[in-house]
N, C-alpha and C positions, 0 to 999 in steps of 0.2 A: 323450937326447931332443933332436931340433932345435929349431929355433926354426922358428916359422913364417916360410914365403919372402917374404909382403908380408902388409896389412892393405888390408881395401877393406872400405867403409860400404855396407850393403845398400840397395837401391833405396827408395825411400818413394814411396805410393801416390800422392804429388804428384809424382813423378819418371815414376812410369808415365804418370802420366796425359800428363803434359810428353813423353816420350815418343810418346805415339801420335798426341799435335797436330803433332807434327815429323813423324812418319813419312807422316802424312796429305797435310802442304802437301809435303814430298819428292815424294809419291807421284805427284802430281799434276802436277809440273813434268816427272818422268822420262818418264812416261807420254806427255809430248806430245813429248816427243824423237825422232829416228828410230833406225829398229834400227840402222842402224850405228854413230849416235852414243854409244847407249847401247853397243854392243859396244865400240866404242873405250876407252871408259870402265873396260870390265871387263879388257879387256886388258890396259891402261894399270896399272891395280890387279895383274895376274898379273906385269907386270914389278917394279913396287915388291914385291912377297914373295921373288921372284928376289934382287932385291938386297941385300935383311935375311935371306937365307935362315938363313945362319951364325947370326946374332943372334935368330932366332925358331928357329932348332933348340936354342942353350944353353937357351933359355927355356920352348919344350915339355919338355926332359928335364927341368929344373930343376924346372918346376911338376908332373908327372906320374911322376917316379922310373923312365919311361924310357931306356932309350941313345940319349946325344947319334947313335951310329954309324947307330943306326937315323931318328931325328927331322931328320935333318939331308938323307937318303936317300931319304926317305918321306912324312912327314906335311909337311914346308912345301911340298915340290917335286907333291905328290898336290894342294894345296892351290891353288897358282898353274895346275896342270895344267887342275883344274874351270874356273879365271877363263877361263884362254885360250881353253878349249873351250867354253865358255859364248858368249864373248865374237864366238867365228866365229860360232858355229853362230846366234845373234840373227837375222844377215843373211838367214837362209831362213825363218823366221819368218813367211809370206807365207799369204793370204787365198787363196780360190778362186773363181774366178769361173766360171759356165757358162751358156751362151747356152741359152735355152729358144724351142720357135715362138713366142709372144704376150709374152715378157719375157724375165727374167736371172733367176739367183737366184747370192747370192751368199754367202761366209762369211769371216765379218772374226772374228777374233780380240783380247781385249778383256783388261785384266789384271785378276787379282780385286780389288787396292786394299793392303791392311796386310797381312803377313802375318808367321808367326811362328815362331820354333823354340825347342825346348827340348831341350840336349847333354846326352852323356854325359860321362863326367870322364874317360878313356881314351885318345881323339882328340879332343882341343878344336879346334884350328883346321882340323883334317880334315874333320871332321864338321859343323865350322860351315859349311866352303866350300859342301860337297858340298848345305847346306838353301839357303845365299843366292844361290849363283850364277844358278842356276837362274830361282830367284823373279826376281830383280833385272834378269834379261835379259827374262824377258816382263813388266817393266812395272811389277811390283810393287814397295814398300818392304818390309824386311826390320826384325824386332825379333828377338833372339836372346837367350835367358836360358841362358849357360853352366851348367854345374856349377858351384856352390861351392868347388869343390875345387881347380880348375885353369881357372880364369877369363884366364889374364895373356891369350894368345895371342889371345882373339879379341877382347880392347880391340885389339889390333896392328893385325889383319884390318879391324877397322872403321874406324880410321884409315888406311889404305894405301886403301882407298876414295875415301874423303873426299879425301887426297892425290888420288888418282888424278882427282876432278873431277866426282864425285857431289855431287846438290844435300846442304847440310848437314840429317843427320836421316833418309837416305836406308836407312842403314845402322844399327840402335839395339843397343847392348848394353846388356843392364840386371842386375845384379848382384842377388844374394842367392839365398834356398833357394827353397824348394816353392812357398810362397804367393806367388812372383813370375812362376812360370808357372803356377798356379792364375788368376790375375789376370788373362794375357794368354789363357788356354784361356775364359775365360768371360766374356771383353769383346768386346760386339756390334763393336765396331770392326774387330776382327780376323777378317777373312776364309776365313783358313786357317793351316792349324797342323800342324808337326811334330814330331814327340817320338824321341828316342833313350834307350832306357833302361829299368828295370826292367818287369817287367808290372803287377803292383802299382799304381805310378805312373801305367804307359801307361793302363791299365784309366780311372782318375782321369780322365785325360786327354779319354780318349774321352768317359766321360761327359756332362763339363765342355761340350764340342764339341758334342754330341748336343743338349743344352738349345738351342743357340742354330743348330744346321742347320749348322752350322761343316764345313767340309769339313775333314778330319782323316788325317794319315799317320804310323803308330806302324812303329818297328822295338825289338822290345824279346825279353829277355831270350835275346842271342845264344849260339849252342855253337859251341864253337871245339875238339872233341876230338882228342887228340894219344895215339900209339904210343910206349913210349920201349923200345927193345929193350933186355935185358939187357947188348948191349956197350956201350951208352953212355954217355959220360961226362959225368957230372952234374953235377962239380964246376966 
C-alpha cells in the first residue's frame, strides 16, 4: 500500500465564507476592467502553464495514477489551450447596437458576479480550465471545489492566475468533500454553478441550485465505450 502523495486540511465554513468575500471584492475590480485587459490576463496565465508544463504533468500523473506520456500531451497543454482561447476570444465580447426611427435599442452584456465549479477527480486541471476560463473572461470570479482525490493541479492553475495578474481572490480553490460544494451549490452569493461528476451528486446539485433560481450546468455520468478485438494486445 502507498502512502498518501500529500495531506491538505479541508476548508472550514469560515474559509468559505472568507472565500466568497474575496471572490466578491475580485469580482468587482475584474469586472471594471476592459476586455482586452482581462484577456491579457488570461493569456498571460496560458503562458505560465506553458512553462510548468513538465512540472504540472509529473504532478497530474502523480496525483491521478495517469501516464505522465499522456498528462504531459494533453491535460496541462488542453488546459493553457482554453486560457489562450478564452483569452482572444474576450476582445469580441461586444454589445449591439441598432438605430430605430424615434430611438436606439441597444444590448450590453453584463457578468453574473461569483460563480462556481465542482470537478471530477479524472481531469483536475482540464476540467478546471475548461469551467474558469470561460467565467473569468466575461467578468466573473471563479470558486472551484476540486475532487478530494486529486486536488494538487488546480492549487497550481489558481496561482499561475494570480501570477499572471488577477486581482488577489479572483480565482478561489477551496478543498475538502461533498459538503464543500453542497455549500457553495446553496449560497445565495453564488450565481452560477457547474458540476462534473456522478448523477447522484449532479441530481444533489441541481437540487441545491433549484432552491435559490441558481443557474446550474451539470455534465455527469459519462460513457466512454471501447471495442477490444480478439488480436489485441492487453498486456
Amino acid at each position: 500500500k502507498y502512502p498518501p502523495p500529500s495531506r491538505m486540511r479541508t476548508a472550514s465554513p469560515q474559509q468559505v465564507k472568507e472565500a466568497l468575500d474575496s471572490s466578491a471584492r475580485a469580482q468587482k475590480e475584474w469586472s471594471a476592467w476592459t476586455n482586452a485587459r482581462r484577456g491579457g490576463i488570461l493569456i498571460a496565465a496560458a503562458d505560465i502553464l506553458d512553462e510548468y508544463n513538465d512540472q504540472l504533468a509529473e504532478l497530474e500523473a502523480f496525483d491521478t495514477g495517469r501516464p505522465i506520456s499522456e498528462t504531459r500531451v494533453v491535460d496541462i497543454k488542453s488546459a493553457s489551450d482554453c486560457f489562450r482561447y478564452m483569452g482572444a476570444r474576450v476582445k469580441s465580447f461586444d454589445g449591439q447596437y441598432t438605430e430605430l426611427p424615434n430611438g436606439f435599442c441597444y444590448v450590453r452584456r453584463e457578468p453574473l458576479g461569483i460563480t462556481a465549479g465542482i470537478g471530477a477527480w479524472n481531469y483536475p486541471i482540464q476540467g478546471m480550465a475548461w469551467k474558469a476560463a470561460p467565467s473569468l473572461a466575461a467578468g466573473n470570479s471563479f470558486i472551484f471545489k476540486p475532487s478530494e482525490e486529486t486536488p494538487l493541479t488546480a492549487l497550481m492553475l489558481a496561482q499561475a492566475v494570480e501570477k499572471a495578474g488577477a486581482p488577489q481572490g479572483l480565482l478561489n480553490v477551496m478543498l475538502g468533500s461533498g459538503e464543500i460544494g453542497k455549500s457553495l451549490a446553496e449560497s445565495p452569493e453564488v450565481s452560477k454553478i457547474s458540476f462534473t461528476g456522478s448523477v447522484p451528486t449532479g441530481t444533489r446539485v441541481a437540487v441545491a441550485a433549484a432552491a435559490g433560481l441558481k443557474k446550474c450546468t451539470l455534465e455527469m455520468g459519462g460513457k466512454s465505450p471501447l471495442i477490444v478485438m480478439k488480436d489485441a494486445n492487453t498486456e
